[in-house]
C-alpha positions as CSV (number, residue, x, y, z in Angstrom):
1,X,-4.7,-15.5,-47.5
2,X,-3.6,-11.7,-48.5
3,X,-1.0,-10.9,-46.4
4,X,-1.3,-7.0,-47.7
5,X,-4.9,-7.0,-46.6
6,X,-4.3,-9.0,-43.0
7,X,-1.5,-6.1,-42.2
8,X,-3.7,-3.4,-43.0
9,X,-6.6,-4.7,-41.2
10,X,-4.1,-5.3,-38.3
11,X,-2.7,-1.7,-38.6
12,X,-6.1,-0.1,-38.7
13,X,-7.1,-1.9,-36.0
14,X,-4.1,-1.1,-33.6
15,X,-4.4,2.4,-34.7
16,X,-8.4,2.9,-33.4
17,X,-9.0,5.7,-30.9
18,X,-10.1,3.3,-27.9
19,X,-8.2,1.8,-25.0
20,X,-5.6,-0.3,-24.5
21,X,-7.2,-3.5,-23.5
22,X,-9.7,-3.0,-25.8
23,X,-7.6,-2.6,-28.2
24,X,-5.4,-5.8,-27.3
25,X,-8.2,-7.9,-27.2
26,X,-10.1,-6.9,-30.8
27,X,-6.4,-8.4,-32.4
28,X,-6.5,-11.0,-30.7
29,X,-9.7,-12.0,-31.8
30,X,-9.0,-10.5,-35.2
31,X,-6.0,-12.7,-35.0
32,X,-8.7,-16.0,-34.1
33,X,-10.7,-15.3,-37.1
34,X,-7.7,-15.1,-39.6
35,X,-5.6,-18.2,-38.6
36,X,-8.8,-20.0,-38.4
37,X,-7.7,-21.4,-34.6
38,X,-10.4,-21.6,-31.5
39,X,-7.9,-20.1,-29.3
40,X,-5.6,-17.0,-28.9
41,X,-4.2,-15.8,-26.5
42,X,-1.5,-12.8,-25.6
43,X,0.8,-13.4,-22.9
44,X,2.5,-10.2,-21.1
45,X,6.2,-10.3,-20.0
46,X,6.7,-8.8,-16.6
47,X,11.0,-8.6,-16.4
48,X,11.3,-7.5,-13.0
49,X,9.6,-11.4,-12.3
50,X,11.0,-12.8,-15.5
51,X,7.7,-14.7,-16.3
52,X,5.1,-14.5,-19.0
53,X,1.5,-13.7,-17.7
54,X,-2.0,-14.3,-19.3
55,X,-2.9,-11.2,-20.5
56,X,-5.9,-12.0,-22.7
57,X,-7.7,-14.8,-25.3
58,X,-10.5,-14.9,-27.6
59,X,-12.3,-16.5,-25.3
60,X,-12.9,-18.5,-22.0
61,X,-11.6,-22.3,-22.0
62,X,-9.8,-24.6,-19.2
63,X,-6.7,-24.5,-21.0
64,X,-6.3,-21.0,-20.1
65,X,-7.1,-20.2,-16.7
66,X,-7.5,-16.9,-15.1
67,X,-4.0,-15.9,-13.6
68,X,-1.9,-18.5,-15.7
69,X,1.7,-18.2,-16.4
70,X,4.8,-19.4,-17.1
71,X,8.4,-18.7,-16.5
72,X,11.7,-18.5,-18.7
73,X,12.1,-21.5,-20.1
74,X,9.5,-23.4,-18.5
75,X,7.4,-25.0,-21.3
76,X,6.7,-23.9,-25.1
77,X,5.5,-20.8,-24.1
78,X,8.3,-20.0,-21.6
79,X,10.8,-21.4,-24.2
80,X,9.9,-18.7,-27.0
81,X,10.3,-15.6,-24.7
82,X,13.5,-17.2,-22.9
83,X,14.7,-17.4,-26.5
84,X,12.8,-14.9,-28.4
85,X,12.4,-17.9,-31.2
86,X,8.9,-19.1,-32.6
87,X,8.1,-22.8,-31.1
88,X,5.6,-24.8,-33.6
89,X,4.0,-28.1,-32.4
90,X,1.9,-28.8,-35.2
91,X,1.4,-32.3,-33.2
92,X,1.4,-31.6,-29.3
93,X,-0.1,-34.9,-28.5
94,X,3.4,-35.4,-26.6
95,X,3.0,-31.9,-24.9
96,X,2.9,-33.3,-21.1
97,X,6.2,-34.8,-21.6
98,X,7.6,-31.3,-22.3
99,X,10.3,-30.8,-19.0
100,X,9.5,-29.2,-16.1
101,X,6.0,-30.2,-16.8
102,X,3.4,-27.9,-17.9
103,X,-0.1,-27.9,-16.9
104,X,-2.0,-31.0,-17.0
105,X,-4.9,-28.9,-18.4
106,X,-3.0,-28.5,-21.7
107,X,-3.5,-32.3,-22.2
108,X,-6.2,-31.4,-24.9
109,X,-4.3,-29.4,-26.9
110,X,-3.1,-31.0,-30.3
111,X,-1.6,-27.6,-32.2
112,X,0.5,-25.3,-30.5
113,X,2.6,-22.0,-32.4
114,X,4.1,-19.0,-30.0
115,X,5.6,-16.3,-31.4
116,X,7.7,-13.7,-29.1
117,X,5.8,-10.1,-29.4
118,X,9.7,-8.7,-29.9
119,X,11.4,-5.3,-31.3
120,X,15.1,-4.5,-32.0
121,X,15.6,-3.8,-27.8
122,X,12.6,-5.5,-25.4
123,X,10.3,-8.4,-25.3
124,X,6.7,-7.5,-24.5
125,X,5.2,-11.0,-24.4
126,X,4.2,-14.2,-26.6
127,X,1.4,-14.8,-29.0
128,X,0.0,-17.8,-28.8
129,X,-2.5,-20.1,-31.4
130,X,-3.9,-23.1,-29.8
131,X,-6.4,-25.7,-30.8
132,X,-7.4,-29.3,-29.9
133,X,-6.9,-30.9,-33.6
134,X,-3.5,-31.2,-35.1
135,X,-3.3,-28.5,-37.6
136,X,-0.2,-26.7,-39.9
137,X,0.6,-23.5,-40.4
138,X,1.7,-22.9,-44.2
139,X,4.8,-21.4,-45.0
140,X,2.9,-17.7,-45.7
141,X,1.4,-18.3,-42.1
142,X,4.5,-19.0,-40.3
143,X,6.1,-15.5,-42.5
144,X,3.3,-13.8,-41.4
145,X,3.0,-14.1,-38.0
146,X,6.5,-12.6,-36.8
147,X,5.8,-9.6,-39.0
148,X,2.5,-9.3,-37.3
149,X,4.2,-9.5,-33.9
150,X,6.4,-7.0,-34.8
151,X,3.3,-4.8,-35.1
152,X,2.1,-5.7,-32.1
153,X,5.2,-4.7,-30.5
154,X,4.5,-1.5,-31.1
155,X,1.0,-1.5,-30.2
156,X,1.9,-3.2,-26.6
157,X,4.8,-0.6,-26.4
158,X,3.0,2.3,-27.5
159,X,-0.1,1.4,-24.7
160,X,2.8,1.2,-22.0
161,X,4.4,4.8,-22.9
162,X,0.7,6.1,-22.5
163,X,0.2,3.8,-19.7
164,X,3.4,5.2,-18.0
165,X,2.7,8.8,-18.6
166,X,-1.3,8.8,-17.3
167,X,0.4,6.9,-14.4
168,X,3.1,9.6,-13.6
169,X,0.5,12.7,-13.9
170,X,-1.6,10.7,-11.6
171,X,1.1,10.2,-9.7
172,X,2.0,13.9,-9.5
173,X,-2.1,14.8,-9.0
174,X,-2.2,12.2,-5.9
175,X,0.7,13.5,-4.6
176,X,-0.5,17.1,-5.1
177,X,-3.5,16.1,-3.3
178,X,-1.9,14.3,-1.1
179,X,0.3,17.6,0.7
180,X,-3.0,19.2,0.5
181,X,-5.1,16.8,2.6
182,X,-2.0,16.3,5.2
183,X,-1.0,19.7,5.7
184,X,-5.1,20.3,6.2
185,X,-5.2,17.9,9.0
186,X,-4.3,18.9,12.2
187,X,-5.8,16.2,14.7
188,X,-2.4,14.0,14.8
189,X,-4.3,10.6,15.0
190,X,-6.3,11.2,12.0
191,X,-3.3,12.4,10.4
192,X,-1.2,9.3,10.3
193,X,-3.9,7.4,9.6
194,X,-4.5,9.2,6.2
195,X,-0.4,8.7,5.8
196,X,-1.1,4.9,5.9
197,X,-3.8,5.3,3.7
198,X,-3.0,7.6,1.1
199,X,0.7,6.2,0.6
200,X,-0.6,2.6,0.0
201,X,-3.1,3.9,-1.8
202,X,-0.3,6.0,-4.3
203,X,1.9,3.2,-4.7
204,X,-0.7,0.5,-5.0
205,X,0.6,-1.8,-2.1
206,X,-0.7,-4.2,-0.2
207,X,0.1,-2.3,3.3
208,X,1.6,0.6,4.9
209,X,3.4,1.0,8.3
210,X,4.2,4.1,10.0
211,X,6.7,4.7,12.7
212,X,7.8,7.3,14.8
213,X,11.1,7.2,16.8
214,X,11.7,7.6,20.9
215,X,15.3,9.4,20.9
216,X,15.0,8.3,24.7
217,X,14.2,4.4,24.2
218,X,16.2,4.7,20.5
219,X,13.4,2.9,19.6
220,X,10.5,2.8,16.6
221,X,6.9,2.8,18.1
222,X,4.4,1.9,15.3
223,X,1.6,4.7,15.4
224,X,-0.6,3.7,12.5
225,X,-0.8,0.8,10.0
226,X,-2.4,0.0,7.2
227,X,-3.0,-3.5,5.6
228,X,-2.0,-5.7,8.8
229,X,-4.0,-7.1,11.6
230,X,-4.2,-4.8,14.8
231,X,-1.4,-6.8,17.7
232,X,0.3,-8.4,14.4
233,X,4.3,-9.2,15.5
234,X,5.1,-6.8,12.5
235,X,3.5,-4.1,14.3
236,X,5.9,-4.2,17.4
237,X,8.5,-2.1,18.4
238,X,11.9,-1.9,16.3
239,X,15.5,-1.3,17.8
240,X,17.6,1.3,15.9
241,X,19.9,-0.8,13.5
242,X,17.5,-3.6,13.6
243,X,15.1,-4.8,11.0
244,X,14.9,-3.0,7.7
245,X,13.2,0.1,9.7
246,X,15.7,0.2,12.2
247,X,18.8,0.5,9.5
248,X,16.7,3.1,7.7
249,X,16.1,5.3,10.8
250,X,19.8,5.0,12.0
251,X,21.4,5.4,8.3
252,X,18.6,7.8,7.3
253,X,18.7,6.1,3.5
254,X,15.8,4.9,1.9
255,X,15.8,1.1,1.3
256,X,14.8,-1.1,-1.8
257,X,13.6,-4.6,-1.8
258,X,12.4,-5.8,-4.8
259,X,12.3,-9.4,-3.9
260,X,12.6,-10.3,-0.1
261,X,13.4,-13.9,-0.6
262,X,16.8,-12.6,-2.6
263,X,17.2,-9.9,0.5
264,X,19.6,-11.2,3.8
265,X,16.4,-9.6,6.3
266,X,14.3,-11.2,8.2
267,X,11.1,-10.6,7.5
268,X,9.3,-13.8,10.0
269,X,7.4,-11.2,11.6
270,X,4.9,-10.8,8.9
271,X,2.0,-13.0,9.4
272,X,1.7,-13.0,5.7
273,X,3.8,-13.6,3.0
274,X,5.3,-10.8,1.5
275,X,6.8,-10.3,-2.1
276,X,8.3,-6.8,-1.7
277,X,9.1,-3.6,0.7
278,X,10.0,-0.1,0.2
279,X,11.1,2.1,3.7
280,X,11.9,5.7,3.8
281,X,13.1,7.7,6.4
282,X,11.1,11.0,7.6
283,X,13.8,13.5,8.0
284,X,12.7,16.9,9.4
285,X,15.7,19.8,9.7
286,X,18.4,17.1,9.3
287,X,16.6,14.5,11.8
288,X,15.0,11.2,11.4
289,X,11.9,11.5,13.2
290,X,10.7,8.0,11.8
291,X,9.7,6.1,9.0
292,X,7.2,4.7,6.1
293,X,7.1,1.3,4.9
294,X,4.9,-0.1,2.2
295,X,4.9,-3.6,1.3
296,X,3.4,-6.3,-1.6
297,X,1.8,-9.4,-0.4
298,X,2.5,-13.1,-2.4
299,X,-0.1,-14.3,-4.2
300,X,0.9,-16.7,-5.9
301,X,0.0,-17.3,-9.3
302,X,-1.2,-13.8,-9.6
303,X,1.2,-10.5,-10.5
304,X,2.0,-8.5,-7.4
305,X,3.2,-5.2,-6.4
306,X,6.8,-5.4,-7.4
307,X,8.6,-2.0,-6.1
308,X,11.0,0.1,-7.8
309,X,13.5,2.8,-7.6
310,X,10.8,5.3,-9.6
311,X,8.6,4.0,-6.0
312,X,11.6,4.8,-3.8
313,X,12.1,7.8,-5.1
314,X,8.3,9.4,-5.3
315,X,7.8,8.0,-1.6
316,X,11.1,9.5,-0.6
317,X,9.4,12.8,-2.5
318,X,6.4,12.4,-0.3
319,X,8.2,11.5,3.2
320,X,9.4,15.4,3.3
321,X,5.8,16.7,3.1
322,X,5.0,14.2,5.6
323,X,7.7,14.5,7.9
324,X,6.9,18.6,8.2
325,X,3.3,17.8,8.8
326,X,3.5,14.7,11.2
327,X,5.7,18.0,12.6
328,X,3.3,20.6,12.6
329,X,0.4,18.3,13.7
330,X,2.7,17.5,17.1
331,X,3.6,21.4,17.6
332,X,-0.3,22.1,17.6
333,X,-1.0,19.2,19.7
334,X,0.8,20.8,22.4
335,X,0.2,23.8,22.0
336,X,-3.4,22.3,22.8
337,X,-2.3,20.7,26.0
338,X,-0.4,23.6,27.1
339,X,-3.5,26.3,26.6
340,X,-5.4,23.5,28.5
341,X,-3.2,23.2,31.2
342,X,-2.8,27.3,31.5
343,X,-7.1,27.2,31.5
344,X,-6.7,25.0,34.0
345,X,-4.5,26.7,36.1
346,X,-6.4,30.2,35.3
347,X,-9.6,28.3,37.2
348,X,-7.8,27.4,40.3
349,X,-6.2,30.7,40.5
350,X,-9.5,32.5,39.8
351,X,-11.4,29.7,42.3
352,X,-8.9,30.5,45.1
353,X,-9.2,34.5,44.1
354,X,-12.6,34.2,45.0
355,X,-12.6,32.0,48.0
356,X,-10.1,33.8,49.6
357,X,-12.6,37.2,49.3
358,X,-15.6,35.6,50.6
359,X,-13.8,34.3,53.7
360,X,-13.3,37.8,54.4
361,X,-16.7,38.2,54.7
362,X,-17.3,36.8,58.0
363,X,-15.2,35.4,61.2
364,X,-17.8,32.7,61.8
365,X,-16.5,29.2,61.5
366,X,-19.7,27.3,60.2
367,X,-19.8,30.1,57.3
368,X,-16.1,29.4,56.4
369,X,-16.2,26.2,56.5
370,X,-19.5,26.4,54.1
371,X,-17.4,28.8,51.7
372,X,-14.2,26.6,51.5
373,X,-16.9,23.4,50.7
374,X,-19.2,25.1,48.3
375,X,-16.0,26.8,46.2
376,X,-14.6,22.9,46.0
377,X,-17.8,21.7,44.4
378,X,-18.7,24.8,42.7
379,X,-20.0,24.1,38.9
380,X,-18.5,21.1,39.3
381,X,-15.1,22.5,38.0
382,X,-13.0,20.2,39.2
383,X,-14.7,17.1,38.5
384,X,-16.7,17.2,42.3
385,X,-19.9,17.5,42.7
386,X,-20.0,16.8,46.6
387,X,-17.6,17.7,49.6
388,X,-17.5,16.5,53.0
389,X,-15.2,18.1,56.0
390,X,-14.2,16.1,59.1
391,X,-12.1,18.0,61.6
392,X,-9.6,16.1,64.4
393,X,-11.0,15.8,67.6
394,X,-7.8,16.0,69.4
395,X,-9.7,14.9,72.9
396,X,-11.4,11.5,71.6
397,X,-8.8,10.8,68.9
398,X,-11.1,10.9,66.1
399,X,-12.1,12.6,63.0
400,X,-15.4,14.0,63.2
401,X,-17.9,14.7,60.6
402,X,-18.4,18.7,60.7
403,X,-20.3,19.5,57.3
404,X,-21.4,18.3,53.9
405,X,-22.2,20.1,50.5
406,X,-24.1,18.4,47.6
407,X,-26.1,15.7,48.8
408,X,-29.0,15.0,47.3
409,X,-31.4,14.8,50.8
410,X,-31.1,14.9,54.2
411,X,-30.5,10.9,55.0
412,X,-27.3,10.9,52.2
């Protein structure tokens, strides 16, 4: 093996113009073919869960299932990121007796070596060379192997910078787009539905939930959702001070959870299991009018949404633009109501206006009493199409039927 040319073949490689997870996975298969092993396979280190996730391997077998990890510590794997030390088995046979137990699907591997994927500050993840016949690595091998994860150290680092700074300018563009579409809506419902939306949607969460506060009741009325099932517990009204919405609305300070199961909140009301929440208050002219919570759902096994103060802090960004338009969209709703109700009122004056002439018209009653019925029913203006008059017959004690408008023939 020339360990001059396996460098510059890795170097060349990590340096090609294509993406990230292309990239990852022609080294890793690069990586196959050198070592001459039928599996390898990179493992990503999430910190905020402390646990090494399957990124990527050469190619599909049991031993590496979809969605497999491992944490600190637990196992070989977990052992060489917990330490940041290479862990060789060149015979694994006794790999199931390794404590806490790994998975029983790894009782066919015979040759095991992990390397961290380290630099001089972070840990980015574990390489991993697997195979299901005993096997050494030679002392070149095992020099190599470090030096090459050093490499890909930089790789992984250099695709999360890149990473990071597509996500912030899409971010920024969502967000951008975001003010646009809300301060372009002004039917209210539709607008807090596209709140729900587009915020979940920004942050990639699991769910959204929206609520606006009654000063009268002190109380937060959910008034659109996102994510949850419609009459779910979560959705029902919250106390100010209660709940992680309630302390938000009344403190007016965003809230972090990263993990609710280190949190002191309640959060039983969820039907589902939930790994994180982020809640900000909407604060309009020094007021809490409400506020926006998103949230991560558990799946376990799998990487979730995991929220964090760069979250907090571009929701917090958001809830101002949303605030003024939830705002706006409620000023122009009555507005609406009021111009309707003025309308309104403009008919009935106008209606009486022009009852009040034609009675002038004549002194006979059957004619009056015609007028006053046919201006009630007129173009059906206020929701009446027919009209009947009964007048007291003071003698008999009864009403009596005097006239009808609008009936369709002479029986009705």
């Amino acid at each position: 093996m020339n360990a001059y040319k396996v460098l510059s073949r890795i170097i060349d490689i990590s340096n090609a113009s294509v993406d990230a997870d292309h990239l990852l996975t022609n080294l890793v298969e690069t990586l196959a073919l050198i070592f001459s092993v039928p599996l390898c396979a990179l493992f990503l280190w999430d910190p905020q869960q402390a646990r090494l996730f399957l990124k990527l391997c050469n190619r599909s077998h049991p031993v590496l299932p979809e969605g497999l990890s491992f944490s600190a510590e637990e196992g070989p794997l977990g052992a060489c990121a917990g330490q940041r030390i290479p862990v060789i088995l060149d015979d694994a046979s006794q790999l199931l007796l390794w404590q806490p137990r790994i998975p029983v699907n790894f009782s066919s591997v015979r040759f095991l070596a992990a390397f961290p994927i380290v630099d001089d500050i972070s840990l980015y993840g574990v390489l991993a060379l697997l195979a299901e016949e005993p096997r050494q690595l030679s002392a070149e091998e095992s020099s190599l192997l470090p030096v090459i994860c050093r490499q890909l150290a930089g790789t992984i680092r250099g695709a999360q910078f890149s990473l990071q700074a597509k996500k912030r300018i899409a971010e920024l563009t969502t967000l951008h787009t975001i003010g646009m579409a809300i301060s372009s809506i002004s039917e209210l419902g539709e607008l807090l539905n596209r709140i729900t939306l587009s915020s979940a949607k920004l942050l990639q969460a699991d769910g959204s939930i929206l609520r606006l506060l009654d000063e009268e009741r002190e109380v937060l009325k959910v008034v659109s959702s996102f994510g949850l099932e419609e009459g779910a517990s979560s959705l029902s009204p919250v106390q100010l001070g209660e709940d992680v919405a309630g302390i938000v609305a009344m403190t007016g300070e965003p809230m972090l959870i990263p993990d609710v199961n280190r949190s002191p909140h309640s959060f039983t009301k969820f039907s589902q299991k939930i790994s994180s929440i982020v809640c900000v208050p909407l604060i309009l002219k020094s007021k809490t009018i409400g506020t926006l919570a998103l949230f991560s759902n558990l799946q376990e096994g799998y990487p979730q949404k995991v929220f964090d103060e760069e979250d907090k802090d571009l929701l917090s960004t958001m809830a101002s633009q949303i605030a003024t338009a939830i705002e706006n969209a409620i000023i122009l709703q009555r507005a609406e109501i009021l111009a309707r109700d003025k309308e309104s009122a403009l008919r009935e004056l106008s209606l009486l206006y022009k009852v009040s002439g034609s009675m002038l018209t004549t002194t006979k009653l059957d004619q009056l009493l015609r007028i006053i019925l046919i201006s009630v029913t007129f173009g059906n203006q206020r929701g009446f199409d027919r009209a009947a008059l009964f007048l007291v017959d003071e003698k008999e004690n009864v009403l009596q039927g005097m006239m009808g408008v609008g009936a369709k023939d002479r029986g009705e």
